[in-house]
C-alpha positions as CSV (number, residue, x, y, z in Angstrom):
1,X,0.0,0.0,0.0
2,X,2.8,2.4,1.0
3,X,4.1,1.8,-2.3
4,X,1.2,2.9,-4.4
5,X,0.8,5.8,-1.7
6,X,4.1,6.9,-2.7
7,X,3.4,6.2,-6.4
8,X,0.6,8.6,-6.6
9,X,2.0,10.9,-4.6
10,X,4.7,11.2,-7.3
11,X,2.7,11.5,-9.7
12,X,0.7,14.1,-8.0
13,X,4.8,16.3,-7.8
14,X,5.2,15.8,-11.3
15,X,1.5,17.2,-12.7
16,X,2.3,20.1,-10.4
17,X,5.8,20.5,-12.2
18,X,4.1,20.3,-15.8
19,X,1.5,22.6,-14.6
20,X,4.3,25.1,-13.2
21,X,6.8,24.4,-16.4
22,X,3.6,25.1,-18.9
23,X,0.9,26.5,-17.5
24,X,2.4,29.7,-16.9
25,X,0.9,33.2,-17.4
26,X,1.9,32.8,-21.4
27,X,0.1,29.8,-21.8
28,X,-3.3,29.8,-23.3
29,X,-6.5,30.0,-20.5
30,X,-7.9,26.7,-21.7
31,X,-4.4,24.7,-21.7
32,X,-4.1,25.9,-17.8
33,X,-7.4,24.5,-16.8
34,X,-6.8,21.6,-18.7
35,X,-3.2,21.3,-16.5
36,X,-4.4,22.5,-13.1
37,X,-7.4,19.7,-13.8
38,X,-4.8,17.4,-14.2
39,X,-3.3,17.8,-10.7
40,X,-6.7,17.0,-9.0
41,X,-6.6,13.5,-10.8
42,X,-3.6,11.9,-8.8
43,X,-4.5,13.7,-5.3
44,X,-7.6,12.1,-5.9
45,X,-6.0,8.7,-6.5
46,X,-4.1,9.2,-3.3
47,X,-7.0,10.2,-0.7
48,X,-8.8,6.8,-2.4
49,X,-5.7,5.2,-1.9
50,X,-5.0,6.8,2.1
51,X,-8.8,6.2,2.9
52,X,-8.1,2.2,1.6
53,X,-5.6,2.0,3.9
54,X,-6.6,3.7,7.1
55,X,-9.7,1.0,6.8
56,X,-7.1,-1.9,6.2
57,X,-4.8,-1.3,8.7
58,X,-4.9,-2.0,12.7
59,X,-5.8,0.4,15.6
60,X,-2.4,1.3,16.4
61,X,-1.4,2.1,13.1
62,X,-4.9,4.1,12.4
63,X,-4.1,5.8,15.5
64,X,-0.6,7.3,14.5
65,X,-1.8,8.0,10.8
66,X,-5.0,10.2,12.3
67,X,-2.2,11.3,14.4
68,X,0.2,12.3,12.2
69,X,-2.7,13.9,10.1
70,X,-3.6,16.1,12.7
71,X,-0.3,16.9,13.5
72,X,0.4,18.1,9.9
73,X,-2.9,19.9,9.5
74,X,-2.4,21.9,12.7
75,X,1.6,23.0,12.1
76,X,0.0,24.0,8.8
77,X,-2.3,26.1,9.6
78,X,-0.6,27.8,12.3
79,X,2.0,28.6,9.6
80,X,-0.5,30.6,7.3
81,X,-1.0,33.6,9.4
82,X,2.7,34.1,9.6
83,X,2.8,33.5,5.2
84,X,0.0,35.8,5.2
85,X,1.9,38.3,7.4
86,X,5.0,37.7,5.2
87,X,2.9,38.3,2.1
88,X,0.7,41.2,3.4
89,X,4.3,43.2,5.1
90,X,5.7,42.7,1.7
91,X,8.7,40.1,2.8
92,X,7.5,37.5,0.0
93,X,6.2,38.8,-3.4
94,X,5.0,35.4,-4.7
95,X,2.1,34.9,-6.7
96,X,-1.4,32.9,-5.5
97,X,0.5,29.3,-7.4
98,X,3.5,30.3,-5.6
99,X,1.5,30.0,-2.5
100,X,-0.2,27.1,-3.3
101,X,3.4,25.5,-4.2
102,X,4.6,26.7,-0.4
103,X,2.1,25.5,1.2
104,X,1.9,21.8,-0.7
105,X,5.8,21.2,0.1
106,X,5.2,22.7,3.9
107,X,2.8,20.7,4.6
108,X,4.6,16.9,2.8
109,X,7.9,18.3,4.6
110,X,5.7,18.6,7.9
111,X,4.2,15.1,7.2
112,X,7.3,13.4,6.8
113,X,9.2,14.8,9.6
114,X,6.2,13.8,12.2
115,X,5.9,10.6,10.6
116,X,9.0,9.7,11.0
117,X,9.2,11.3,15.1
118,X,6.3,9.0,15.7
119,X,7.2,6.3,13.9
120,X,10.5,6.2,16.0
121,X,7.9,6.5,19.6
122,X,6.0,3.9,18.7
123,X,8.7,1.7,16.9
């Protein structure tokens, strides 16, 4: 399961490069659709994939994966204020993708690095 976790999840990084290499501002508007459309396909494919295997797995394990969720969703959102600050004070001047892009890798970084912490706990 971790294995086709892992492969949509890469495919899921590589739409969002293609999107970023060619769906830029000079691309036409229907070719960006089409490519930012194309993003919600693999996510999709991974919550399927995540849900199948939070209802396969045993309590322990569900436990630390709801865990490890909530750990990630809370660090997240605790860090938007301070990107909004950043953006708002004028420290950042990235666009509304680049924001997106920020927040995508902060929160995979995030989930990595408490997965691994409580993997080690309860190891």
């Amino acid at each position: 399961m971790h294995r086709r976790l892992i492969a949509s999840m890469a495919l899921m990084l590589v739409t969002v490069l293609v999107r970023a290499r060619w769906g830029g501002p000079d691309a036409s508007q229907s070719t960006r659709l089409l490519l930012s459309l194309l993003v919600i396909l693999p996510f999709a494919w991974m919550c399927l994939l995540y849900g199948r295997f939070l209802r396969e797995c045993d309590e322990l394990e569900r436990a630390m994966e709801l865990s490890i969720l909530a750990w990630t969703g809370g660090i997240v959102f605790a860090s938007l204020p301070l990107i909004m600050m950043a953006l708002n004070l004028g420290l950042v001047a990235w666009d509304g993708p680049r924001v997106v892009y920020v927040v995508s890798w902060l929160a995979t970084a995030t989930m990595l690095v408490v997965r691994t912490v409580l993997r080690r706990r309860y190891a």
